[in-house]
Structures are given as C-alpha cells and as structure tokens.
N, C-alpha and C positions, 0 to 999 in steps of 0.2 A: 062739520068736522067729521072724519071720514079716517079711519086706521085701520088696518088690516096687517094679520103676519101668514106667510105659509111656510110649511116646513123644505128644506130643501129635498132633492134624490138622494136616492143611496151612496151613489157613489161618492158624494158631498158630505152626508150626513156627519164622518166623522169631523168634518174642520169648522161646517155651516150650522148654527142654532137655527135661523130663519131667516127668511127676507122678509121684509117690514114696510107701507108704505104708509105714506100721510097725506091727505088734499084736507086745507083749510081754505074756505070761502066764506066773506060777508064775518060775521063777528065772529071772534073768539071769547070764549068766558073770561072774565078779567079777574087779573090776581098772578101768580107767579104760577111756574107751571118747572114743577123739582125732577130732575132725575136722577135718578140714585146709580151711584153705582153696582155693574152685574158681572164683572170681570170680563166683560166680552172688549172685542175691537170690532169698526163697525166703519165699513167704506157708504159714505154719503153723497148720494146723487142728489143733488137741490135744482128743479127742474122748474121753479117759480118764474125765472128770465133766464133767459136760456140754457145750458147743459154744465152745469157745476159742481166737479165728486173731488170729494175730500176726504180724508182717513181718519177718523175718532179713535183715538187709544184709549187703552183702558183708565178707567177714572179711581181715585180712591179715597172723594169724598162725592157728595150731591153738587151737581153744576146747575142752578137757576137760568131758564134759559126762555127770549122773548117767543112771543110766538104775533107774526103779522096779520092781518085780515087775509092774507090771500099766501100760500103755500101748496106747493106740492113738492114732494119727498120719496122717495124709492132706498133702499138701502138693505144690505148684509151685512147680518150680523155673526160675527163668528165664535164660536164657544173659545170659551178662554181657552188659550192654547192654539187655536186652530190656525189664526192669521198667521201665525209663525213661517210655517213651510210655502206659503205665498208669496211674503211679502220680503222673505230671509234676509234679513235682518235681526239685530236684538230687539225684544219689545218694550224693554223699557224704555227706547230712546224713543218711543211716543207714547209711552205714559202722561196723562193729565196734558195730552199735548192734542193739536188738531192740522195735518199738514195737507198741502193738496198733494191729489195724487199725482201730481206731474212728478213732482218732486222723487218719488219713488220708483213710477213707471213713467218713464216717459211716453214713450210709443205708445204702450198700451193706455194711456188717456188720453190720448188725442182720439183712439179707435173708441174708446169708451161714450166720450161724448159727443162722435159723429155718428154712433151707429145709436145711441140712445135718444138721441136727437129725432132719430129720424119715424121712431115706435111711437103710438101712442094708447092708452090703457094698462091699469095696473097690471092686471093677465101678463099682457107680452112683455111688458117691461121687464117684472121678475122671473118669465122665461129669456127673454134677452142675457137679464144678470147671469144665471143659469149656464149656460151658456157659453159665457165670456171668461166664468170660473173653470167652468170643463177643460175651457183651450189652456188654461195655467194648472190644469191639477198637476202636482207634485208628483216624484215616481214617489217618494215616502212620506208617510204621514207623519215626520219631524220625530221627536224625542217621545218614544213609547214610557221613557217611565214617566217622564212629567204628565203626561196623557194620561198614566192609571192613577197616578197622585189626585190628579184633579177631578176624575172621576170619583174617588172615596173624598173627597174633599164634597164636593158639591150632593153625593147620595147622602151623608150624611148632615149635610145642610151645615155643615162646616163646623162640626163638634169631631172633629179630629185633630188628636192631640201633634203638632207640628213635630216634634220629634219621632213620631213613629214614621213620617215619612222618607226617614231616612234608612231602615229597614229597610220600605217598600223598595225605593229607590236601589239602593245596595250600594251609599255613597254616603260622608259625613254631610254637618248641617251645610257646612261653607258651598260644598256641593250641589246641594238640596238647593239653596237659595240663590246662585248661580245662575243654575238652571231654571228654575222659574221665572226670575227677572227677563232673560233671553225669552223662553218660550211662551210666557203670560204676561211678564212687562208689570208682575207684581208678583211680592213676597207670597210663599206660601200661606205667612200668619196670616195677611192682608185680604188673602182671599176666602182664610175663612170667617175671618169678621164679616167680609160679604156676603157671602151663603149664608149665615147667621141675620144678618140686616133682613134678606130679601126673603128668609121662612119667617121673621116674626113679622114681616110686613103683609104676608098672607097670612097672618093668625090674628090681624089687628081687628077683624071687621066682627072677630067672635071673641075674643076672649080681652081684657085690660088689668090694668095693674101687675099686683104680684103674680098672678096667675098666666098672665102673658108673658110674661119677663121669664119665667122658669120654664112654659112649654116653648118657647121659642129658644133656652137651650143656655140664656145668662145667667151667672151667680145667684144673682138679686134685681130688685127694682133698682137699687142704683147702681150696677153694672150696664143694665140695656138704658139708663138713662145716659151715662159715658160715652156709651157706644154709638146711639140716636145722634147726640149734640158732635160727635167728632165723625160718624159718617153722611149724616144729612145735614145738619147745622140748624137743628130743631129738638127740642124734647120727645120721646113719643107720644105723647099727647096732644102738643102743637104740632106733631108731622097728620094725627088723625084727625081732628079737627081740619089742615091744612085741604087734605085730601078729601075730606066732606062739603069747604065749601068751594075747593077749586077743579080739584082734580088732577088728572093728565091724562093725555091721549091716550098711554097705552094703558092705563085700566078702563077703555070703555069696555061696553060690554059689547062683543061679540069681534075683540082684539085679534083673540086664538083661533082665526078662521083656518 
C-alpha cells in the first residue's frame, strides 16, 4: 500500500490543496477504512481497469469505504471553495454526491482519460493533472469573500463564531449561507464543525478525554462526543481505537510527501 500527496504550483495553489495518489497491491489491512470529512471536493482518476475520473463533493459526515486487493488512484484535491471557479456550477449540487466527470465536462473527459491513459508513474500523472488544470485555470479566483471566510474558518480550526462572518463578508446571514452552499457546497456552520473534527483528530494521538475535548476547541466531553457520533458515526474513542487497529491510507507515514 503506497500514498503519496504533493503540493500543487503557485499558480494553482489558491484553488488546489494537493494531488494525492494510492497503489494497493496483494492484501489490504482488514476492517473498514473511514474517511472523514475535510470540506474539500476531489476529481478521482481510478486507473485500476482502465481510465475512470469522477468528481467527489464535499462530504458532511464519515463515508466508510471498501478498499480491493489491487487499486491504483491519482486525484485533486481542492481546498474547500476552490472547485468552484472550475467546475462553475453551485456546489452543493454535489454535495454528499459522487458524479462522473463526463457529466460536467464533457470534452474535457474524454481528453482527460486518453491522455491519462496514455502516462504512466505517479510523477507524470500528477504533472499530467498539473497541467490539464493550468488549460481551465479561471480568469478569477470565484467569490473573494467566501475565500477569506474560509480562510479564518480553517486558521482557526473552526472556532469562529458564524455570525461574525457576516461582518467579514459585508452581507446578512441568508447571504453568508447562500454563498457558501454555491461556493463550498456547505454551510459555514458545517464547515466549522469540520475544521474542528479534523484539529481534534490531530490532537487524539496526544492528549484524551476531557482534556482532549476542550484543547481540540468543544464545550465539554459531551459536546466532542455529539460531534464524533454525527460526523464520523463513532465515539471518540471507538474512532481511536478504530484508527489503531485499522487505520487509513492517508495517515500512513510519510502521506505529506
């Protein structure tokens, strides 16, 4: 099992978190394999039998998902917000949804999976993607204010109180949450319950209990238990546990190449 992310270029960097890929060969660890939601949306080249890319929208619970003896995967990931100016359209209409990309681009997937077809090694692939994104970059980088919203949303690991981003914005809520559904394909609230999920899921490996539950930014113990059982569909303690005996690809070590 084999995963690897790299950062995109500059000129990318505001829309693109990372490319990401996967090769599974021969066994996989057995047991469920969770992934949480991160606000992002995420085009999926499945390259296992022959050339097949599909579009992951943003998720706003944990999706359990199989994993085969034999896989390979290449894929962008885009920071919440980013797909937007892409793929222009609203984003919530793929929310918690998975569609191929014909459906969206036509053209452009047919070109997608002759010319990815035709590479082979992670290296060129996610130069390939690279690439294929440059030929669509947008003349604008979509809705600047959702952009800086989601920036203080995510720097603060999503301990920003939702009404103040209507301030930032310089719009009421109805406004505020308009605009996000279009340009994140979720509510502002929603996304900071996520940045919240995903700082106490990097604080689980050091700190538990109440002491986890308040550095990670909840009420109380039973606040981040609330939060645990409605965005992963586990307690925190059976998601740690979960993660000690199963895992997932993307916390192995050496993910953040």
């Amino acid at each position: 099992m084999r995963y690897v992310e790299v950062k995109p270029c500059a000129a990318l960097a505001p829309y693109v978190q990372c490319y990401w890929a996967l090769e599974l060969s021969g066994a996989v660890p057995v047991g469920v394999h969770r992934v949480l939601p991160d606000g992002c949306l995420d085009i999926l080249v499945d390259l296992t039998d022959g050339v097949g890319v599909r579009v992951v929208g943003a998720m706003r619970a944990a999706e359990v998902v199989p994993l085969s003896e034999r896989a390979v995967f290449v894929a962008v990931r885009f920071r919440p917000g980013g797909a937007q100016p892409f793929l222009r359209l609203p984003l919530l209409e793929l929310t918690d949804a998975t569609v191929a990309l014909e459906d969206l681009w036509p053209r452009e997937a047919r070109e997608w999976r002759e010319r990815l077809g035709e590479v082979a090694g992670t290296a060129a692939r996610f130069a390939l993607l690279e690439r294929l994104l440059l030929d669509r970059l947008p003349g604008r980088e979509g809705d600047a204010g959702v952009r800086h919203a989601v920036d203080l949303i995510l720097g603060a690991r999503g301990q920003v109180p939702v009404r103040s981003l209507e301030e930032v914005m310089g719009v009421g809520a109805r406004q505020v949450e308009r605009r996000f559904h279009a340009a994140v394909g979720l509510s502002p609230k929603v996304l900071c319950r996520i940045a919240r999920l995903q700082h106490a899921v990097e604080l689980s490996r050091g700190l538990q209990g109440a002491e986890w539950a308040l550095a990670a930014g909840y009420y109380d113990q039973a606040h981040q238990v609330r939060e645990f059982r409605a965005l992963t569909g586990l307690t925190p303690g059976a998601y740690v546990r979960e993660q000690a005996e199963v895992g997932f690809v993307q916390s192995l070590e050496g993910a953040g190449a």
